[in-house]
N, C-alpha and C positions, 0 to 999 in steps of 0.2 A: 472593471478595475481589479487589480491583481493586489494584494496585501502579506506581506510577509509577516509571517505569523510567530514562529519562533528560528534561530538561530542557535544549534550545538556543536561541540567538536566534542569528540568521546574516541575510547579505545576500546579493546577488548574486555579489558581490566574493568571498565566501568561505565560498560555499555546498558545496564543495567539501570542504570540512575537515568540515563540517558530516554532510555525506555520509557522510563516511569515520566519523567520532565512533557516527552513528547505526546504520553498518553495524555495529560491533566491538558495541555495547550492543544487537543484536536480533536476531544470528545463528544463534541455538536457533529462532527461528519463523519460521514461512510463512505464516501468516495476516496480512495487514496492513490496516487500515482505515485511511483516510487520510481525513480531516475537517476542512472550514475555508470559509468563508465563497467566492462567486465570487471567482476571483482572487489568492485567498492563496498560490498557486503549489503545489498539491499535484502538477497533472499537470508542473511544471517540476522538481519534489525527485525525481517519480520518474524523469524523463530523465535527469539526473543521476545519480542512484543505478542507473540501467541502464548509463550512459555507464562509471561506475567499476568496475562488473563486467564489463568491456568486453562487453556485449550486442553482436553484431553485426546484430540486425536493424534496422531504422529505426524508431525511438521513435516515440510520437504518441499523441496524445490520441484515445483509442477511445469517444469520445463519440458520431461514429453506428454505428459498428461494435459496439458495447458490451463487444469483448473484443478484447483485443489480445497475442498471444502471440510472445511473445524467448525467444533460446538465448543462454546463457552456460556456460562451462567453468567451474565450479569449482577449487579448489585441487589436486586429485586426477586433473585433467583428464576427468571426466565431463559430459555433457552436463548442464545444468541446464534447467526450463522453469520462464518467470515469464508468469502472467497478469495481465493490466492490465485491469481490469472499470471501466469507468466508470457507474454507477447513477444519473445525473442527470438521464435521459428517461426511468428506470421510473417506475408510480404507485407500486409494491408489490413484497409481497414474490412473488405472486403472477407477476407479470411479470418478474422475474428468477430465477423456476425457469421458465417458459416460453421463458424464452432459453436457457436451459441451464448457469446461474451456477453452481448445486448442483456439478454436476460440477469447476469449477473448484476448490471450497472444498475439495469432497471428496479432491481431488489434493493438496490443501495440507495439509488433515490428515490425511493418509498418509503425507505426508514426500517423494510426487514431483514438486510442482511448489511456485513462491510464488504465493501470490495478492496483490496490490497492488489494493484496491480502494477509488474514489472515489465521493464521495456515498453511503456505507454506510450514511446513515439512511433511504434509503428502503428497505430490507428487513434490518434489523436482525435479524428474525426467523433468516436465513440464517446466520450469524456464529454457530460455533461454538468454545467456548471451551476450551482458550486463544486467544485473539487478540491482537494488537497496536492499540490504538485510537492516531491520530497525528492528533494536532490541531495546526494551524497557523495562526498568528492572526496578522494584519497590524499590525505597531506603528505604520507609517509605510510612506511608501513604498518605501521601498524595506529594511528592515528586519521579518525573521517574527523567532515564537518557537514552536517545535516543542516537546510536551508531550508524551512517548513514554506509554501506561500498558498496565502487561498486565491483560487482563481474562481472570480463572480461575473456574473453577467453572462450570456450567450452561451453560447457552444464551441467547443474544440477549446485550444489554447493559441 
């Protein structure tokens, strides 16, 4: 059963709030799929969304790198670790266990790290559920609408 979880439209201007909203409605998970057309600013929600957990590594798009790892302190002041997987130069799912994605997830669903990953339809296969599926669709330009849904039960989507 798939569950929609929250529903936003935000801009530039007050993508911030938007942050904040998303963080308080998806703090139970660590798995995140993050889904949206070129452009629709998924690697810019999660700069942001790193920026508010004050991540102190340097953000960035791990588009050639295909993993990109931030430390944040949590509330409790424990190290936290987010992986940022970009999936946009895989063919398969294939090629994102050969980069070593599995281990990433696997960290997520154990509870020791988050995974943040973009372009999650090219190995959907990987995506163990629960997950967080985030769609971000471009109304205009300079206005999203982010569609939060938990995906439970099984595997893939």
């Amino acid at each position: 059963m798939d569950t929609q979880i929250l529903q936003i439209s935000y801009s530039l201007n007050d993508i911030e709030q938007a942050v904040k909203r998303f963080w308080e409605a998806v703090q139970p998970y660590s798995l995140f799929a993050f889904s949206g057309e070129m452009g629709a600013g998924k690697t810019t929600f999660i700069h942001k969304l790193c920026d508010y957990l004050h991540v102190q590594d340097a953000v960035s798009s791990p588009t050639f790198a295909l993993i990109n790892e931030y430390h944040f302190m949590d509330a409790h002041g424990s190290d936290k670790i987010i992986y940022h997987l970009d999936w946009y130069r895989l063919r398969d799912s294939e090629d994102a266990f050969n980069a070593g994605m599995e281990d990433c997830i696997e960290q997520a669903i154990a509870g020791t790290a988050f995974c943040f990953i973009e372009w999650p339809e090219k190995a959907k296969e990987l995506l163990v559920r629960p997950y967080l599926w985030i769609n971000i669709k471009t109304k205009d330009i300079s206005e999203r609408e982010m569609t939060v849904n938990l995906m439970e039960l099984g595997i893939g989507n």
